[in-house]
C-alpha positions as CSV (number, residue, x, y, z in Angstrom):
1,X,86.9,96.1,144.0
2,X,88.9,96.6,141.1
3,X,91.2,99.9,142.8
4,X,91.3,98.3,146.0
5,X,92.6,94.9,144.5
6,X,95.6,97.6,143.0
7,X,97.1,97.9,146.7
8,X,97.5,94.3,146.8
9,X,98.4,93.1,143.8
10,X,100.7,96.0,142.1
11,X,103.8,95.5,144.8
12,X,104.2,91.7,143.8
13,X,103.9,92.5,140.4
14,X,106.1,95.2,139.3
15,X,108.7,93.0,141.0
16,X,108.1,90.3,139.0
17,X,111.2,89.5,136.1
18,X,110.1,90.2,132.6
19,X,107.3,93.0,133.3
20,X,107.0,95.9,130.7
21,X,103.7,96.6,131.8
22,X,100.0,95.9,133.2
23,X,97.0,97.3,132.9
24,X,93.7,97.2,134.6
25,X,90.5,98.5,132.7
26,X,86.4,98.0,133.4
27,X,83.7,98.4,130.5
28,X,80.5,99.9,132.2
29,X,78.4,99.0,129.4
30,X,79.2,95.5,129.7
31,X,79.9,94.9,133.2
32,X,83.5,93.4,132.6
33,X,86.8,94.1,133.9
34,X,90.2,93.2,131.8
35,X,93.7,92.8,132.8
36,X,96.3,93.5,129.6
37,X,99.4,92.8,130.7
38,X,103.2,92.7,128.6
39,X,106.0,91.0,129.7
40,X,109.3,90.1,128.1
41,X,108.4,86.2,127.3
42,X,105.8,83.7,127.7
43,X,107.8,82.0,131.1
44,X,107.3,85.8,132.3
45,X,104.3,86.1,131.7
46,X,102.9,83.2,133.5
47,X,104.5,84.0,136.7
48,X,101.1,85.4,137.2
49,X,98.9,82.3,136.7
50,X,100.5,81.2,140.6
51,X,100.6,84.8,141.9
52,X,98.9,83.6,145.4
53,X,97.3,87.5,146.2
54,X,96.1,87.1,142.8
55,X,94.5,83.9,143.0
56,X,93.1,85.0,146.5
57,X,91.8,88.0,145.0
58,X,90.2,86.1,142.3
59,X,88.1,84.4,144.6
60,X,86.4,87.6,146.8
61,X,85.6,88.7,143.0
62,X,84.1,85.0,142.7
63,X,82.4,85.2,145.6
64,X,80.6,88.8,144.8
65,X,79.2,86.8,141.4
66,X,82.2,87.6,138.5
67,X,83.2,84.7,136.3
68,X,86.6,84.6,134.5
69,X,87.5,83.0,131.2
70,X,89.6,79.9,131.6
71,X,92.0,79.0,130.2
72,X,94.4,82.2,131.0
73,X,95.3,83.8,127.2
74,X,98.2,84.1,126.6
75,X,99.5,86.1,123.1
76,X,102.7,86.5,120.9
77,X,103.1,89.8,119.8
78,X,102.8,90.1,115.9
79,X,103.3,94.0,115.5
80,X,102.8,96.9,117.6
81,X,102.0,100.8,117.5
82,X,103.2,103.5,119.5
83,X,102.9,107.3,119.0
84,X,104.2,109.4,115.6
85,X,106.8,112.0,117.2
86,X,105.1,115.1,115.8
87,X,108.1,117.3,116.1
């Protein structure tokens, strides 16, 4: 469900103000999916919270027996890493 939700859902939000990028991942072990997403501030960032095809999607995944955690999480970033340039 997760790759067909992409078709829907990527359009609307990579032209959303503020994106620097989204991600998408499932955890076989546990049966979960996560979406990790980055924007440039916290207004961006919950542009997504009333993203209708999002919201509609949602509910299919609600329908088929997945539960999401409420309140929506939002973070401040404290530090980040990216790679060491090995050259």
């Amino acid at each position: 469900m997760m790759i067909e939700a992409e078709k829907l859902l990527r359009p609307g939000i990579e032209s959303m103000r503020g994106l620097l990028a989204f991600h998408a991942g499932a955890d076989e072990a546990t049966s979960s999916l996560t979406n990790v997403s980055i924007w440039v501030d916290l207004d961006a960032a919950r542009q997504l919270d009333q993203f209708q095809p999002m919201l509609d999607s949602g509910k299919q995944f609600v329908a088929r027996g997945a539960t999401f955690e409420r309140p929506i999480m939002n973070y401040l970033t404290l530090w980040q890493l990216q790679p060491v340039s090995r050259d």
